[in-house]
C-alpha positions as CSV (number, residue, x, y, z in Angstrom):
1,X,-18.8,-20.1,11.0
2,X,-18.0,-18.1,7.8
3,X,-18.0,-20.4,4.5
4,X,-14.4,-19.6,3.4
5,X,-13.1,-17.7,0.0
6,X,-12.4,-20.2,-2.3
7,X,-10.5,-17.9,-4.2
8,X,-9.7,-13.9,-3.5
9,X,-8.8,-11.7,-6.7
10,X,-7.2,-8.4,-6.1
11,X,-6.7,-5.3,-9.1
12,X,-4.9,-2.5,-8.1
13,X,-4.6,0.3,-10.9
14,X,-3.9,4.6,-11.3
15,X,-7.2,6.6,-11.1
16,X,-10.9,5.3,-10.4
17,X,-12.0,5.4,-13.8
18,X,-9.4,3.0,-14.6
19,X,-10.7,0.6,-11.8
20,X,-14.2,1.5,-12.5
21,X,-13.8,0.2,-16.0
22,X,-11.9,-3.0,-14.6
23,X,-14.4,-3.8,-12.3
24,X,-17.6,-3.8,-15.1
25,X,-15.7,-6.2,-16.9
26,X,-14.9,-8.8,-14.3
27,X,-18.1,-8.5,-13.1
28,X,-19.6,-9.2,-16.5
29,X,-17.1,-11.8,-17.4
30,X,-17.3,-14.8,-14.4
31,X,-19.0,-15.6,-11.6
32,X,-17.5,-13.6,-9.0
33,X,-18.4,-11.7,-6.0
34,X,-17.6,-8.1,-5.1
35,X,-16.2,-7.5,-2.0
36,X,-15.2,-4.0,-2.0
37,X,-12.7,-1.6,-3.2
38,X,-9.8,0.5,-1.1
39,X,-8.3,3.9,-2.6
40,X,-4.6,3.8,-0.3
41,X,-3.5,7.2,-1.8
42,X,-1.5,8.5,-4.6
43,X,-3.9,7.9,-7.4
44,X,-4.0,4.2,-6.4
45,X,-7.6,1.6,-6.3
46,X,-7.6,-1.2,-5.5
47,X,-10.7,-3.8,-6.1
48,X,-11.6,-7.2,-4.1
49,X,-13.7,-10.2,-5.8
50,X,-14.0,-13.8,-4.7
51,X,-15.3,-16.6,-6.6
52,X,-14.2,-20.5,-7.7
53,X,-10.5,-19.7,-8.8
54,X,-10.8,-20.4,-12.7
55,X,-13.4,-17.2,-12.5
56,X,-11.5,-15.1,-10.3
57,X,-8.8,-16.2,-12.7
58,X,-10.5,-15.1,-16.3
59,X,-12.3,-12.1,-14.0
60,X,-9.1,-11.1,-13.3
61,X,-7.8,-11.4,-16.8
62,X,-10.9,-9.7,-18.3
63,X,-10.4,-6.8,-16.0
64,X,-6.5,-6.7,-17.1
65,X,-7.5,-6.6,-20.7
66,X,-10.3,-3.5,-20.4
67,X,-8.4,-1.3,-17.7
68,X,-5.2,-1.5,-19.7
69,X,-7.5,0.4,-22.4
70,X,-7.8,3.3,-20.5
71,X,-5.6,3.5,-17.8
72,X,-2.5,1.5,-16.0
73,X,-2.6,-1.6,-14.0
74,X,0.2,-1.2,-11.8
75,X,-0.6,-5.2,-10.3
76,X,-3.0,-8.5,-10.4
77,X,-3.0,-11.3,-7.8
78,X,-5.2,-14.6,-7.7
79,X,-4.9,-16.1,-4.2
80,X,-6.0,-19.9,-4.1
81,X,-8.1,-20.6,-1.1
82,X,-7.0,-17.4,0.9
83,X,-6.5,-18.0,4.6
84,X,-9.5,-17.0,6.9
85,X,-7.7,-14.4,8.6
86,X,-7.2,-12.4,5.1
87,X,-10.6,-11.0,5.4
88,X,-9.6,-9.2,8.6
89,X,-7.8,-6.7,5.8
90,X,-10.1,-6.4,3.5
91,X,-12.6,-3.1,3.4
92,X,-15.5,-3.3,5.2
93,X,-18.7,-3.4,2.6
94,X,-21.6,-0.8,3.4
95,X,-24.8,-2.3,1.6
96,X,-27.4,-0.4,0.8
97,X,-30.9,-0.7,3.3
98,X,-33.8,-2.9,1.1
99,X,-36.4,-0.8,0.6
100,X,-39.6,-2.5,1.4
């Protein structure tokens, strides 16, 4: 059985670049995981992390702060201890092989 999200943070914003830039800084600002990104159409991406939710919370925030630099955030969602059946609508990730 799956451990479950303890916490699932969600970014949506206008043009990659924007996300991009979003991303780096909640990566560099908690301890989160990436769990992938979705592009739905119309200029719109959208980024997944999970972590403990006071990092997906400041992750979150940090990403906020440096999109909003460059681009437009057009919404920001911290889900407490998501329900197991969320991840059934999240994108798939494709990791890379390990080279040996």
């Amino acid at each position: 059985m799956a451990k479950p999200m303890q916490a699932l943070g969600i970014l949506e914003g206008k043009g990659f670049v924007t996300l991009f830039e979003a991303t780096d800084a909640m990566m560099k600002a908690a301890n989160v995981e990436f769990l992938g990104w979705d592009k739905p159409g119309s200029g719109i991406v959208t980024v997944f992390v999970t972590g403990d939710v006071a990092a997906v919370k400041a992750a979150t925030d940090a990403g906020v702060a440096a999109a909003t630099r460059i681009g437009e955030i057009t919404g920001v969602q911290v889900i407490p201890r998501p329900n197991n059946d969320v991840e059934k609508v999240l994108p798939q990730i494709k990791k890379a092989p390990v080279a040996k």
